[in-house]
Backbone as numpy.savetxt, mean C-alpha at the origin, in Angstrom:
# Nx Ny Nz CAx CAy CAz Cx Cy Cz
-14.24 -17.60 -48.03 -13.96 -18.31 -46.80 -12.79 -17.69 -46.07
-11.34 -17.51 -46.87 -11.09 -16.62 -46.49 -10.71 -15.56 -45.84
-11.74 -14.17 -46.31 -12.20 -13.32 -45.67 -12.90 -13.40 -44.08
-13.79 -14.41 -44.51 -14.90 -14.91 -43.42 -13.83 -15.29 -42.04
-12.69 -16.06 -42.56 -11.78 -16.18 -41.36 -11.26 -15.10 -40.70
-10.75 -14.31 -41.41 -9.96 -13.03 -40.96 -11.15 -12.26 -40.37
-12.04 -11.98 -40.74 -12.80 -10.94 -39.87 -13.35 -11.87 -38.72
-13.22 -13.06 -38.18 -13.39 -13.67 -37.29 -12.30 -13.42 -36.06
-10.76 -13.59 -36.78 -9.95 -13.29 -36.03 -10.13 -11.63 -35.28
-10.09 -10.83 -36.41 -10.60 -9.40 -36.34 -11.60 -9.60 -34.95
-12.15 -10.19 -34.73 -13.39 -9.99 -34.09 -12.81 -10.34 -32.35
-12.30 -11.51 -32.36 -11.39 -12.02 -31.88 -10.39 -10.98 -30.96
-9.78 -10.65 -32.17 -8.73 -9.56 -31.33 -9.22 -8.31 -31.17
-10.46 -7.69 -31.60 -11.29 -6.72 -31.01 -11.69 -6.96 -29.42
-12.21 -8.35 -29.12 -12.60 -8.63 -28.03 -11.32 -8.82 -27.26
-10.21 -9.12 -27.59 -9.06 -9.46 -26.59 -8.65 -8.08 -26.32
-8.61 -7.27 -27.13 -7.98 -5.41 -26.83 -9.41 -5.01 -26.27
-10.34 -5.23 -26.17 -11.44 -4.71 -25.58 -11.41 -5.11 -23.42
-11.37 -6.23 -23.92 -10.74 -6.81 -22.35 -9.69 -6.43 -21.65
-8.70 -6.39 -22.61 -7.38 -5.61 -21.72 -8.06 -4.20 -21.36
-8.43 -3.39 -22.12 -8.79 -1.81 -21.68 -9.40 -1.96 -20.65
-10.27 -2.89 -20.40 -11.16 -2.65 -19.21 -10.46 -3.63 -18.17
-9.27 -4.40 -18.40 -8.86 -5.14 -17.28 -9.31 -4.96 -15.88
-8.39 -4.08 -15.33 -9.39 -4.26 -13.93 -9.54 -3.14 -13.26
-9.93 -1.39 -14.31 -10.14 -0.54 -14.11 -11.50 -0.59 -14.38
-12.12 -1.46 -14.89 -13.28 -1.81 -14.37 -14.18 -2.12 -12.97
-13.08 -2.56 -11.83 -13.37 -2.91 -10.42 -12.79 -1.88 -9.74
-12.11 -0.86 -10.22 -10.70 0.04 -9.72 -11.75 0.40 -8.40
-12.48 0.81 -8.70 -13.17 1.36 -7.27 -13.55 0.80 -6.24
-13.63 -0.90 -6.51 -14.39 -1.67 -5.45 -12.93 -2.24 -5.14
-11.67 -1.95 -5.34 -10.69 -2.56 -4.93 -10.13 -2.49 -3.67
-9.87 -2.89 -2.76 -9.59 -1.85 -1.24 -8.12 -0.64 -1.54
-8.19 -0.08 -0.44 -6.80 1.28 -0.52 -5.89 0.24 -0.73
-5.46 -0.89 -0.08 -4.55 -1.57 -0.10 -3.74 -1.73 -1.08
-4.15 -1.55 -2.38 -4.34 -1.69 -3.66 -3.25 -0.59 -3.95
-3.23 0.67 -3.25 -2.87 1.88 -3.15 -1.66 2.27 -2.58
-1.56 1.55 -1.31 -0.18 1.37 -0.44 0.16 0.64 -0.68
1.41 0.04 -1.66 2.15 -0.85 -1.82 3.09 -1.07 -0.68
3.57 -2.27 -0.21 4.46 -2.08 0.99 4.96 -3.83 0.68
6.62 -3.05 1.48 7.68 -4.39 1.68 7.70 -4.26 3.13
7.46 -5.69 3.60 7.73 -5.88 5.04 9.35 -6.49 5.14
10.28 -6.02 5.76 11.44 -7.20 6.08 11.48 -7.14 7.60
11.94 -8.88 8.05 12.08 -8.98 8.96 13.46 -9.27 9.42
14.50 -9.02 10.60 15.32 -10.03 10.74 15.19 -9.96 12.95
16.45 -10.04 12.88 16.06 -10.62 14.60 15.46 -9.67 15.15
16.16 -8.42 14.97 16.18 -7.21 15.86 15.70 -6.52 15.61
14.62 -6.44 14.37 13.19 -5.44 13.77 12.80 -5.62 12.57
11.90 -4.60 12.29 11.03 -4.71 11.60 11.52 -3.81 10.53
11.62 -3.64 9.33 11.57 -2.47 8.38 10.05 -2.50 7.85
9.33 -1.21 7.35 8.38 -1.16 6.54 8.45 -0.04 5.61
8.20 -0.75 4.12 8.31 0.41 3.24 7.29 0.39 2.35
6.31 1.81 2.74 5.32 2.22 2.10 5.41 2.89 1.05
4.57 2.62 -0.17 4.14 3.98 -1.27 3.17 4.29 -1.10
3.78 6.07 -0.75 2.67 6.78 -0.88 2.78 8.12 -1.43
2.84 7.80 -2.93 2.92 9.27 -4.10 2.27 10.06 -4.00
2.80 11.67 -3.64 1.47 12.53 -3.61 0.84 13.02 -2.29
1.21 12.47 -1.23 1.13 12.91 0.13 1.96 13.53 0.68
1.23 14.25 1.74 1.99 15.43 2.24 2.40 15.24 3.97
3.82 15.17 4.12 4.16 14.19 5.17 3.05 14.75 6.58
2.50 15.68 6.40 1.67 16.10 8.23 0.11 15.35 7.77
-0.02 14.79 6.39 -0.82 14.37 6.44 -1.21 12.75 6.50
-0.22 11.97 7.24 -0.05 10.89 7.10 0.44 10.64 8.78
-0.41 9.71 9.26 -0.33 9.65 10.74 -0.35 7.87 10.62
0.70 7.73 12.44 1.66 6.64 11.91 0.57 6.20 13.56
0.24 4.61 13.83 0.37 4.83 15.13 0.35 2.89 15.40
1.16 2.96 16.38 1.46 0.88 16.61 0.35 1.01 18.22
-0.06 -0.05 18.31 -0.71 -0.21 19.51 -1.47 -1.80 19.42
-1.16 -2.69 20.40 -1.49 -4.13 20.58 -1.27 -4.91 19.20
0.53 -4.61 19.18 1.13 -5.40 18.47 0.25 -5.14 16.88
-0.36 -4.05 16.19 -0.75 -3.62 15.21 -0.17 -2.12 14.90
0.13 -2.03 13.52 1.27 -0.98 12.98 0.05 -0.30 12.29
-0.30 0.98 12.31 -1.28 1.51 12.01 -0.74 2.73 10.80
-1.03 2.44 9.39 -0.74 3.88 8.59 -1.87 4.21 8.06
-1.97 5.32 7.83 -3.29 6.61 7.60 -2.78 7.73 6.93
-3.53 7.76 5.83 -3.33 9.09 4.63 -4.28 9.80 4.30
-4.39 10.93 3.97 -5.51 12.04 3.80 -4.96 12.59 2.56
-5.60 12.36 1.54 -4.98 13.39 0.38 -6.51 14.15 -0.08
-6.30 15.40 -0.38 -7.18 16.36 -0.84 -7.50 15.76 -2.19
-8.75 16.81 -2.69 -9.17 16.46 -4.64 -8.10 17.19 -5.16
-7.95 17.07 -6.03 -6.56 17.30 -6.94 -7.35 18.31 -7.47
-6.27 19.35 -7.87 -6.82 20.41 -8.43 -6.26 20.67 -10.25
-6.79 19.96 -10.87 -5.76 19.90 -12.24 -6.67 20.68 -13.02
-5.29 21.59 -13.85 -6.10 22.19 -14.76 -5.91 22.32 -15.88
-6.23 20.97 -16.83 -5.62 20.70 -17.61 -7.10 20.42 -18.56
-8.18 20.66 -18.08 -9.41 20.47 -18.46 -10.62 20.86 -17.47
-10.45 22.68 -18.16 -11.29 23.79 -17.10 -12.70 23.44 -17.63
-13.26 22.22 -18.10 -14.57 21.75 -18.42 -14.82 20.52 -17.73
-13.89 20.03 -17.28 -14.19 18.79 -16.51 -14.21 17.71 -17.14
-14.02 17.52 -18.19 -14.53 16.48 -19.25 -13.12 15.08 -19.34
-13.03 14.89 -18.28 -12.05 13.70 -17.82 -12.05 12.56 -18.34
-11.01 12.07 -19.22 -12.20 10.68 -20.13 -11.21 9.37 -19.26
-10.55 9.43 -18.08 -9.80 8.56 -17.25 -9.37 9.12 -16.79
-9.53 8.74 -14.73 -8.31 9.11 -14.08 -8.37 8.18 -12.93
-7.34 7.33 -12.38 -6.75 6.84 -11.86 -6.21 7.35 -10.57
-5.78 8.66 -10.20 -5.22 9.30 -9.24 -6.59 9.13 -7.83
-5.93 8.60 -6.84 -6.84 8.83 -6.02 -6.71 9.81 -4.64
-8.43 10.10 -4.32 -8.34 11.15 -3.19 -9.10 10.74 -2.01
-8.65 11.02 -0.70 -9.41 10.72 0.18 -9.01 10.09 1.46
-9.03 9.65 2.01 -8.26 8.60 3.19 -8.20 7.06 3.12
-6.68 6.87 2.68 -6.46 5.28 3.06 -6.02 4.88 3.78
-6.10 3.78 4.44 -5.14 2.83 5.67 -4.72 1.59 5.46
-3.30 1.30 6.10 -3.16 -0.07 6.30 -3.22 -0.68 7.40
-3.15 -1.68 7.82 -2.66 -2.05 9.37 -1.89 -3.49 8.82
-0.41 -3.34 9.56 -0.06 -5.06 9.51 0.29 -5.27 11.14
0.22 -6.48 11.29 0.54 -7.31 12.47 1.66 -7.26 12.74
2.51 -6.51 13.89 4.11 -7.10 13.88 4.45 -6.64 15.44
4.17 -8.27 15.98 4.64 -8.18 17.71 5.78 -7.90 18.10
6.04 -7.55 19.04 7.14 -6.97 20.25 7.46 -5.72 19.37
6.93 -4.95 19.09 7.86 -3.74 18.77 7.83 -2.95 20.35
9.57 -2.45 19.98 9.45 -1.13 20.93 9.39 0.20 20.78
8.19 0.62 21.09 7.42 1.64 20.46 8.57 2.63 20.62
8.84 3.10 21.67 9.88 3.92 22.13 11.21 4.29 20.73
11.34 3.47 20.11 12.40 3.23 19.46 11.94 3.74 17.50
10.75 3.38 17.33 10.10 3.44 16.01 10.57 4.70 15.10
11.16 4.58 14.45 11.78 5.68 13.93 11.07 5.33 12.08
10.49 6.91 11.80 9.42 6.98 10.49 10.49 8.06 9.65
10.45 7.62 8.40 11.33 8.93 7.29 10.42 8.62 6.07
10.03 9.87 5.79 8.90 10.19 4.41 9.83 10.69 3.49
10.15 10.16 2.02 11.23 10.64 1.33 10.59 10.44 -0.26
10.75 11.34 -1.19 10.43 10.94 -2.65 8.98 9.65 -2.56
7.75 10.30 -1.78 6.59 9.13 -1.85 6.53 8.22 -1.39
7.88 7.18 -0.23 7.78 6.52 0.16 7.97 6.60 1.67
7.06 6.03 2.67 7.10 6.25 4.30 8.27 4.70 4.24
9.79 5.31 4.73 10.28 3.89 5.54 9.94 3.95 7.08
9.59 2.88 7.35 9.45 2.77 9.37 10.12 1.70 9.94
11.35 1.78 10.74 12.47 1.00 11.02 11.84 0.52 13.00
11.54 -0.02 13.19 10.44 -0.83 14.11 11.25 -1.80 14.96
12.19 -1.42 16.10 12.85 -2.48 16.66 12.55 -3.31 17.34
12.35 -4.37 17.58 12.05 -5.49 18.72 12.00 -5.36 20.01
11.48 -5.19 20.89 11.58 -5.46 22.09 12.99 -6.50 22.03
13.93 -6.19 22.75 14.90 -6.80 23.22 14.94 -8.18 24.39
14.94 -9.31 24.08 14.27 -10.47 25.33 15.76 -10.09 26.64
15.24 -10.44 27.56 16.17 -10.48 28.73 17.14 -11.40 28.35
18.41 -11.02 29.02 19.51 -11.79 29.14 19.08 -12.62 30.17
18.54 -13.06 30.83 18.53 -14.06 32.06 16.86 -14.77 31.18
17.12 -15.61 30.23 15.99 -16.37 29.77 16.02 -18.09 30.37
16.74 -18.07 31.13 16.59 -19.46 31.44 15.60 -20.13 32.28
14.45 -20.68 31.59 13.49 -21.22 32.31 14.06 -22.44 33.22
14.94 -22.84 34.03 14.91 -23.96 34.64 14.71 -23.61 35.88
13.96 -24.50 37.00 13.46 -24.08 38.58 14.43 -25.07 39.25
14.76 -24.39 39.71 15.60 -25.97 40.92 14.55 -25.98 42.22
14.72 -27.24 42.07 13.69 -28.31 43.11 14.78 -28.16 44.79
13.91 -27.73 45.55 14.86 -27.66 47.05 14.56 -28.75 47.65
């Protein structure tokens, strides 16, 4: 009896290490790029910061573009050329190739101002606000 228990557990924790391996490199492909560009948005009055990962790209290949209050990033990475297995016989890889994008939402920027720095894999993009007028006072005087 036992035995009979332990190779139950056995069985048990075969299936629990079987599940982790395939966690969710099982879906890896149906996942969107998004998955791919990790990014911190901060906000405070006077802009926007955005900080992208993107390991492995080559800064002329990464095109930036804002238009109707949408922040547009775009990456092109080539097939990797590794040669670490001149048979091909790849038993996992994870690295991806091809073109991803993000887009986030972030009104009043002034485009004019958008300043992009690609450094060690990560795009920062410092995104200032449109500045509101000093003369905001909605009141009408009645003649």
């Amino acid at each position: 009896m036992a035995n009979e228990i332990q190779r139950r557990g056995n069985l048990f924790d075969n299936l629990m290490n079987m599940r982790d391996w395939m966690n969710d490199d099982f879906f890896s492909d149906l996942t969107p790029a998004a998955d791919h560009m990790k990014t911190d948005v901060a906000e405070t009055d006077k802009a926007y910061q955005v900080k992208i990962d993107m390991p492995g790209f080559d800064k002329k290949d990464i095109h930036i573009n804002y238009a109707n209050n949408i922040l547009s990033v775009t990456g092109h990475r080539d097939t990797f050329s590794d040669e670490s297995d001149q048979k091909g016989n790849i038993l996992h890889s994870e690295r991806r190739y091809g073109q991803m994008s993000r887009q986030y939402r972030l009104p009043d920027v002034d485009r004019a101002k958008v300043a992009a720095h690609y450094e060690n894999g990560v795009l920062t993009l410092d995104l200032p606000k449109i500045q509101a007028s000093e003369d905001n006072d909605s009141r009408i005087d009645i003649d």
